[in-house]
C-alpha positions in Angstrom: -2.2 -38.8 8.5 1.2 -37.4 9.7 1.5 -34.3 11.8 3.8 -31.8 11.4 3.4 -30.0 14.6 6.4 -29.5 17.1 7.2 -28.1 20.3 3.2 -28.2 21.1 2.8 -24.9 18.3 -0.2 -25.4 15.5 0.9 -25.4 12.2 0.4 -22.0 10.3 0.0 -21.5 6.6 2.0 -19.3 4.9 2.7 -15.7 7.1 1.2 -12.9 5.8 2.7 -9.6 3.6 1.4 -8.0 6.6 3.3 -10.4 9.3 6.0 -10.6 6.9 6.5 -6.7 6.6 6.7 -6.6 10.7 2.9 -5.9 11.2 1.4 -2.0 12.3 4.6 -0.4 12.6 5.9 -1.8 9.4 2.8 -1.1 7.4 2.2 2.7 9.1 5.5 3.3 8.2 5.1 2.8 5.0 2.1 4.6 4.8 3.2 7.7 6.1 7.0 7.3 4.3 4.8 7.2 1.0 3.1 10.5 1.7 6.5 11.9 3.1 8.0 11.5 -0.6 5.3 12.7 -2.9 5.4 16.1 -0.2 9.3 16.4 -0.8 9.9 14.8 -3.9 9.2 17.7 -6.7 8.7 15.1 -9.6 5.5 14.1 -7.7 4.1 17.8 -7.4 1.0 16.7 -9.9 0.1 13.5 -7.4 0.5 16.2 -4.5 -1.5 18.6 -6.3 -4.7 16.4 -6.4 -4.2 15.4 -2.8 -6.4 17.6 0.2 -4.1 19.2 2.6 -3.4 18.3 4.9 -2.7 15.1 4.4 -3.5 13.6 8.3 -6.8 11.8 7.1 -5.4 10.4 4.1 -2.6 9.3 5.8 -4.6 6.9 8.1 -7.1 5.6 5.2 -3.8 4.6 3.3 -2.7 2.8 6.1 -6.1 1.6 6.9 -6.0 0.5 3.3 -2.7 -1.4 3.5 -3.6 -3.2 6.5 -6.2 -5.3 5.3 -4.6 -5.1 1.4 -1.6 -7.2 2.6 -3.5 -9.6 5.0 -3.9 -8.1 8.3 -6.8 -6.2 10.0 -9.3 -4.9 7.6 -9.3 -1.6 9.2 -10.5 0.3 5.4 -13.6 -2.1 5.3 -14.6 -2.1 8.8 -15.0 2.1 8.8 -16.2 2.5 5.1 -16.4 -0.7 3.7 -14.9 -2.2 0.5 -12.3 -0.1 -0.5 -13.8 0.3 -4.1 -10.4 1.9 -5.3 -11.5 2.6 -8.9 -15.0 4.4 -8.0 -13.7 6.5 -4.8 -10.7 7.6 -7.7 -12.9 8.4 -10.0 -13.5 12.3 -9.0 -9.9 12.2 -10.1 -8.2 12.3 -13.5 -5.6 9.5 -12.8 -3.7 9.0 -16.0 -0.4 7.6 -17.1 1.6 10.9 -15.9 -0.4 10.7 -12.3 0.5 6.8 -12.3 4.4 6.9 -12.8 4.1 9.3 -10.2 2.1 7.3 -7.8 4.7 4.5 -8.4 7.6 6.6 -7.8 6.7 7.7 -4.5 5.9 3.8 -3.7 8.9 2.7 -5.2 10.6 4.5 -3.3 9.4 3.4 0.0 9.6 -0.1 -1.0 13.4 0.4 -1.4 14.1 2.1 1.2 11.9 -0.4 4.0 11.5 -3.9 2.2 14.9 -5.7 2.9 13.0 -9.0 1.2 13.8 -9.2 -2.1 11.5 -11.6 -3.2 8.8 -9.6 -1.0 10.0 -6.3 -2.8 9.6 -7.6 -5.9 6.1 -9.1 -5.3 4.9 -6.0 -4.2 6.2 -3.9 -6.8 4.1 -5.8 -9.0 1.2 -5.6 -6.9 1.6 -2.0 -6.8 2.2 -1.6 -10.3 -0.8 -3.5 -11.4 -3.2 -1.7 -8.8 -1.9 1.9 -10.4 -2.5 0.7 -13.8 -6.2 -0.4 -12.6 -6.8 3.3 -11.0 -5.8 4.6 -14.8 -9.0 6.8 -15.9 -8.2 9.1 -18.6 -5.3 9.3 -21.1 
């Protein structure tokens, strides 16, 4: 069996989206960047309606979210357990309209703090597919 190690470090399977964004800072960042856009962007004003304000608390469950959702601590879980996306959204009519502009404010925030292209376009799909799931009316 060969080893791969050098310079006395342990080999490491692949990093991360988490370690890969830049860890805490990089994922708060983008939590609170997210919520900063659906506040200022006005064709988000349905996705802000919905939202309780303020917006503090939510603010840290998304980033609590986020953190174990791309790989790192599992923050979300370990304060209310699984995350359970679809069932804690269903109070909420989420439909197509509520969607686009979920993605909008994400898309956003990807472009403006993922430099990685490959990353970017990884998460836009991951994004994308997790607001399609969250669909719950037409």
């Amino acid at each position: 069996m060969f080893n791969f190690l050098r310079a006395g470090k342990e080999a490491k399977g692949p990093q991360s989206i988490y370690d890969q964004l830049g860890g805490e800072p990089a994922v708060r960042a983008m939590a609170e960047r997210f919520y900063d856009v659906m506040e200022s962007d006005p064709r988000a004003k349905d996705l802000l309606a919905i939202h309780p304000q303020p917006m503090t608390a939510i603010r840290q469950k998304f980033f609590e979210f986020l953190s174990g959702w791309f790989g790192g601590p599992q923050l979300f879980e370990e304060k209310y357990g699984h995350p359970r996306l679809r069932a804690r959204h269903m109070p909420f009519t989420i439909d197509v309209k509520l969607r686009d502009q979920w993605l909008l404010c994400m898309y956003q925030v990807l472009d403006e703090q993922v430099h990685d292209e490959l990353l970017k376009m990884q998460l836009r799909q991951r994004f994308t597919q997790l607001a399609h799931h969250m669909i719950n009316s037409n």
